[in-house]
ROZA-115738 format. One record per residue (C-alpha): residue number from 1; residue in one letter; x, y, z. Coordinates in Angstrom, 3 decimals, always signed. Each point is the difference from the previous one (the first is absolute). Layout:
N
    n  res        c1        c2        c3
  NUM    A         X         Y         Z
...
***
This chain:
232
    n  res        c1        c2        c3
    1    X   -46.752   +25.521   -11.529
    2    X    +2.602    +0.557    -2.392
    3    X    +2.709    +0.458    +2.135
    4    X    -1.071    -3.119    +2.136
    5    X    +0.304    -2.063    -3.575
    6    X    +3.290    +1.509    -0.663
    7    X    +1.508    -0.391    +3.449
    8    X    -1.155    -3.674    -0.160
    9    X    +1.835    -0.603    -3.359
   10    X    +3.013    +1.892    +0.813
   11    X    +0.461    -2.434    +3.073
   12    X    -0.973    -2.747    -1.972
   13    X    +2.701    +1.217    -2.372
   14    X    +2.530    -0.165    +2.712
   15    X    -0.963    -3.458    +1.886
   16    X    +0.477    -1.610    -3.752
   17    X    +3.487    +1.719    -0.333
   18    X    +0.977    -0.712    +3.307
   19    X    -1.164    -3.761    +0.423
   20    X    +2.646    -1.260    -2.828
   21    X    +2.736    +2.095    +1.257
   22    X    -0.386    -1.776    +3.303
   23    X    -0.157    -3.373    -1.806
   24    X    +3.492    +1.152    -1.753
   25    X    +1.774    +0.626    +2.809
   26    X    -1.281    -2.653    +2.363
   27    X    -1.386    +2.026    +2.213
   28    X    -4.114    -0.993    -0.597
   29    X    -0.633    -3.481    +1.437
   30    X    -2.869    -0.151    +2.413
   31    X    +0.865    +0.259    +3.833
   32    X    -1.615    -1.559    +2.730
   33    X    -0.192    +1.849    +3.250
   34    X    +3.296    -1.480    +0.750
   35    X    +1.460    +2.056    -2.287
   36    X    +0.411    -3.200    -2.099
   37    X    -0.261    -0.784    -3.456
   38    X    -2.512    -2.410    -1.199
   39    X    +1.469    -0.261    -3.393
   40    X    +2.220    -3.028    -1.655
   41    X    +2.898    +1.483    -1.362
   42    X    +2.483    -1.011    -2.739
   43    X    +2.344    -1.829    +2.262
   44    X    -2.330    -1.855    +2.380
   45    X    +1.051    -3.451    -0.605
   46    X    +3.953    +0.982    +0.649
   47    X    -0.619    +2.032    +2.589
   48    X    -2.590    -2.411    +1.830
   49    X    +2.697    -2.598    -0.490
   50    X    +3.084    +2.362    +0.994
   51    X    -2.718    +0.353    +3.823
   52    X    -0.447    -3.523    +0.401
   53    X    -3.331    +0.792    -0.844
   54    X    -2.615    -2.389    -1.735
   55    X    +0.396    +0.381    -3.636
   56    X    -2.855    +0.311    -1.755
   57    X    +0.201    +3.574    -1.615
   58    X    -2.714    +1.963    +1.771
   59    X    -0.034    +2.165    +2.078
   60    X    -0.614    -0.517    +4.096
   61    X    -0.357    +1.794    +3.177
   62    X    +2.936    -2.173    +1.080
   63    X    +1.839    +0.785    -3.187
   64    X    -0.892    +3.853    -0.012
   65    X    +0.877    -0.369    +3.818
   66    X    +3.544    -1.494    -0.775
   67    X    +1.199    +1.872    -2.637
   68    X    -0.981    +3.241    +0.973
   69    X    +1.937    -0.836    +3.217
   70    X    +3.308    -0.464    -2.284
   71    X    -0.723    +2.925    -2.047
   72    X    -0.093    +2.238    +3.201
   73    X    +3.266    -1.784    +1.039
   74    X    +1.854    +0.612    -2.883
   75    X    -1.549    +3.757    -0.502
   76    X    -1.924    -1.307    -3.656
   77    X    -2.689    +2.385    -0.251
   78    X    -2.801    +0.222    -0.158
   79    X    -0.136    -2.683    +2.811
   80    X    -3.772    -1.473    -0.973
   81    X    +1.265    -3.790    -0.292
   82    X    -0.098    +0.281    -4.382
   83    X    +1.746    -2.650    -1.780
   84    X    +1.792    +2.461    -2.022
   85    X    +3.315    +0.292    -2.421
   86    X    +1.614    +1.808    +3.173
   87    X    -0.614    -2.213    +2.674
   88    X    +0.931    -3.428    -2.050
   89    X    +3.118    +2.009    -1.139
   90    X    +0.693    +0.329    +3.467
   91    X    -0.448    -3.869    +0.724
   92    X    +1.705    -1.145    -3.066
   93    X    +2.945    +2.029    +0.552
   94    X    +0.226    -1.829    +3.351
   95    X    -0.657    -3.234    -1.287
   96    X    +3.034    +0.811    -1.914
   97    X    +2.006    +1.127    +3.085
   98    X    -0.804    -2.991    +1.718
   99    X    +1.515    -2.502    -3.280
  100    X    +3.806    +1.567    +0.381
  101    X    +0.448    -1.526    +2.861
  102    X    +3.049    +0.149    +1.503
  103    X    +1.880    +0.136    -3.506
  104    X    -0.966    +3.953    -1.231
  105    X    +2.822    +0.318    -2.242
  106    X    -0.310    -3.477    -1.931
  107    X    +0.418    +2.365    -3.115
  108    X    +3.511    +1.256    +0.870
  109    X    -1.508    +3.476    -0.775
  110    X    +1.344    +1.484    +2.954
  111    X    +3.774    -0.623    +0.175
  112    X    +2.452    -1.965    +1.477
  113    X    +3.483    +0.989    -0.638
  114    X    -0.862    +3.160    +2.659
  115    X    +0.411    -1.261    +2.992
  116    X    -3.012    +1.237    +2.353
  117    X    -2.488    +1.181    -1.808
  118    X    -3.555    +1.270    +0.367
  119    X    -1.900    -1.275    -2.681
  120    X    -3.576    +1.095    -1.110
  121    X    -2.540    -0.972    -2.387
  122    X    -2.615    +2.505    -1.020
  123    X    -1.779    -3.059    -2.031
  124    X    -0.846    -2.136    +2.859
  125    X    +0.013    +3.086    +2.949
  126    X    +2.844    -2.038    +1.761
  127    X    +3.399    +1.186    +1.414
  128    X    +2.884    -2.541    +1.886
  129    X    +3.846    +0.577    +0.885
  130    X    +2.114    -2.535    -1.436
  131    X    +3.477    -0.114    +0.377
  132    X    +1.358    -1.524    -3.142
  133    X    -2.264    -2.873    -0.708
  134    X    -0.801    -0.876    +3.952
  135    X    -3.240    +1.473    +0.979
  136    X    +0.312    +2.124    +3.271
  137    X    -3.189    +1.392    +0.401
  138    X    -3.611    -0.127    -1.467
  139    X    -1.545    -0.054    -2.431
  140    X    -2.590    +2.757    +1.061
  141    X    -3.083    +1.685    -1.399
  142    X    +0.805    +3.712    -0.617
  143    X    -2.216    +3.244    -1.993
  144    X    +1.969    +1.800    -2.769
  145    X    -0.628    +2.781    -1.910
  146    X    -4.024    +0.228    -1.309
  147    X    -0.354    +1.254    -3.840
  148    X    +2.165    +3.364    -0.804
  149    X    +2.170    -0.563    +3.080
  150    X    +1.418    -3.030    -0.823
  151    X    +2.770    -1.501    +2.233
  152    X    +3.336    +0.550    -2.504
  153    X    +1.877    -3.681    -1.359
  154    X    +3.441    -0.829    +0.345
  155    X    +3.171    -0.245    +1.653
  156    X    +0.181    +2.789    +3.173
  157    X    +2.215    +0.646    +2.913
  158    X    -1.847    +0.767    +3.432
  159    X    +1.600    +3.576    +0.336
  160    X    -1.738    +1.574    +3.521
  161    X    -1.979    -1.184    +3.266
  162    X    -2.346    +1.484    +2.163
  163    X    -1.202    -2.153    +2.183
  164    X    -2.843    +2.570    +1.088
  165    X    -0.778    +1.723    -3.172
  166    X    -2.623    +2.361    -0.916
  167    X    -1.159    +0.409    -4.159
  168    X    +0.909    +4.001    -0.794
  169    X    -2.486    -0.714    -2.720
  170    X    -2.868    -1.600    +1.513
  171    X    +0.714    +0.724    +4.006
  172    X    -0.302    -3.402    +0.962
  173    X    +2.091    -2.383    +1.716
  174    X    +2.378    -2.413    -1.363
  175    X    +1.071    -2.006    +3.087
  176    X    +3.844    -2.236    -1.051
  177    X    +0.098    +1.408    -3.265
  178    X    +2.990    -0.751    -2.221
  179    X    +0.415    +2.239    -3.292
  180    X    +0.747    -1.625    -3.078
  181    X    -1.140    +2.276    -2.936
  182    X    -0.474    +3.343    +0.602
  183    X    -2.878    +0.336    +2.371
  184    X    -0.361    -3.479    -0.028
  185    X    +0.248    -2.246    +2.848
  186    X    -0.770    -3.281    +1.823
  187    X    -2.012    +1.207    +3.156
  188    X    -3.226    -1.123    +2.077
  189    X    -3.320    +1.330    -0.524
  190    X    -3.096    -0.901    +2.085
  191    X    -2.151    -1.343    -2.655
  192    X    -0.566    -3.451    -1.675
  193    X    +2.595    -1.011    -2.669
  194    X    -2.677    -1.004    -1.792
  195    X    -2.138    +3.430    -0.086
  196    X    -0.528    +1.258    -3.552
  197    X    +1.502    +1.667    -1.626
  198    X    +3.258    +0.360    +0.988
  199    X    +2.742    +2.199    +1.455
  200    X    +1.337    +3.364    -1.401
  201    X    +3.310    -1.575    -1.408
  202    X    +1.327    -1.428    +3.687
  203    X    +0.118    -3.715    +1.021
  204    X    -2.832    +0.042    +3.043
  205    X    +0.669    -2.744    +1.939
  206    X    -1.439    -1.038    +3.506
  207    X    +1.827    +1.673    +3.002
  208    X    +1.267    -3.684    +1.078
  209    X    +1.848    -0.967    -3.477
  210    X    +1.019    +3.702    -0.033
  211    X    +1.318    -0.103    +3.420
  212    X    +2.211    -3.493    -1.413
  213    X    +0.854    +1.774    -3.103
  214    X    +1.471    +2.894    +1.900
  215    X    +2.225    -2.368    +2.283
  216    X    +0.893    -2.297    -3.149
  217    X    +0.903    +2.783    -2.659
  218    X    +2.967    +2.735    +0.584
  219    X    +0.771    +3.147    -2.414
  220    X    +1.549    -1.270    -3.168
  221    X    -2.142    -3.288    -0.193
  222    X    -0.831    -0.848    -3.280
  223    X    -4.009    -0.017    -1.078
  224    X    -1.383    -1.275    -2.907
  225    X    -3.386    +1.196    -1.682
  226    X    -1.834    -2.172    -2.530
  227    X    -3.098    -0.865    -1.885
  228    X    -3.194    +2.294    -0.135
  229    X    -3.085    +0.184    +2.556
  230    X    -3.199    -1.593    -0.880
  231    X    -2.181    +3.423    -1.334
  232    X    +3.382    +2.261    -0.989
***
């Protein structure tokens, strides 16, 4: 009987240490069968309104429904439709995408005494090619370096292309990459330019704007490197 009483405390024990270490990392809202949460998160009202969803700041089937759909498009996990920091960080950096327009370097931050350039802002996850002040192509959504790989600032030279490249570090491939730092390099990856949380130091872009990179940009082009990524 004894050992009954103390097996039933030790797992009570562990249920009340592991309940609020699910609650801190966002992992314990309850899930329907769907594999959906039925919890409001933090962000519900931005990220109802960000779906075209009603806004009302609880959570639905047709909310869980839509944003879990996003979340598995973008590669946000875990994909259980939560209203979380991650997600609306997600959406808000779009939002923010979507204001620049057709005007990305309004600042003068990237420069125009270079001739053609390719300019690209960690801040906002965009990159364009500009040849002095006249816009040639973009602005895009790219993924820079994540936290300890950050993608390096400043004035580069692209140096080397491989137009069928393959990482000696990571054994992946790089398709149209263009070094400009070290080992880093414009290329195409097949993932979401939006999936968190970022690249290994490289500018992942979609094989189509690689693809126009590659036939815009020669050896010796200038690139330019500024700002820092949301989360570095």
């Amino acid at each position: 009987m004894g050992d009954i009483r103390r097996r039933g405390a030790v797992a009570l024990g562990l249920t009340a240490l592991v309940a609020p270490l699910a609650l801190a990392l966002g992992t314990a809202p309850a899930q329907a069968a769907t594999g959906c949460t039925r919890s409001t998160g933090p962000y519900q009202k931005q990220v109802e309104k960000f779906l075209h969803l009603t806004v009302d700041g609880r959570q639905s089937a047709t909310d869980c429904k839509a944003v879990k759909a996003f979340q598995t498009k973008h590669g946000i996990t875990p994909n259980i439709g939560y209203a979380g920091p991650v997600t609306w960080g997600v959406m808000d950096l779009m939002n923010k995408q979507r204001a620049v327009g057709k005007n990305p370097n309004k600042a003068h931050k990237c420069p125009t005494n270079k001739g053609r350039i390719a300019c690209v802002n960690l801040t906002l996850q965009l990159s364009w090619i500009q040849d002095g002040s006249r816009l040639v192509y973009g602005p895009v959504p790219v993924r820079t370096g994540r936290n300890g790989y950050e993608t390096r600032t400043g004035l580069k030279k692209i140096y080397w292309r491989h137009i069928n490249h393959v990482s000696s570090i990571y054994h992946v491939p790089m398709p149209y990459s263009q070094f400009f730092d070290g080992g880093q390099a414009f290329h195409s990856v097949n993932l979401s330019m939006w999936n968190p949380p970022g690249s290994h130091g490289c500018v992942n872009m979609t094989r189509a704007t690689a693809k126009k990179y590659w036939s815009l940009l020669r050896k010796g082009d200038d690139v330019f490197v500024y700002g820092r990524k949301p989360g570095t």
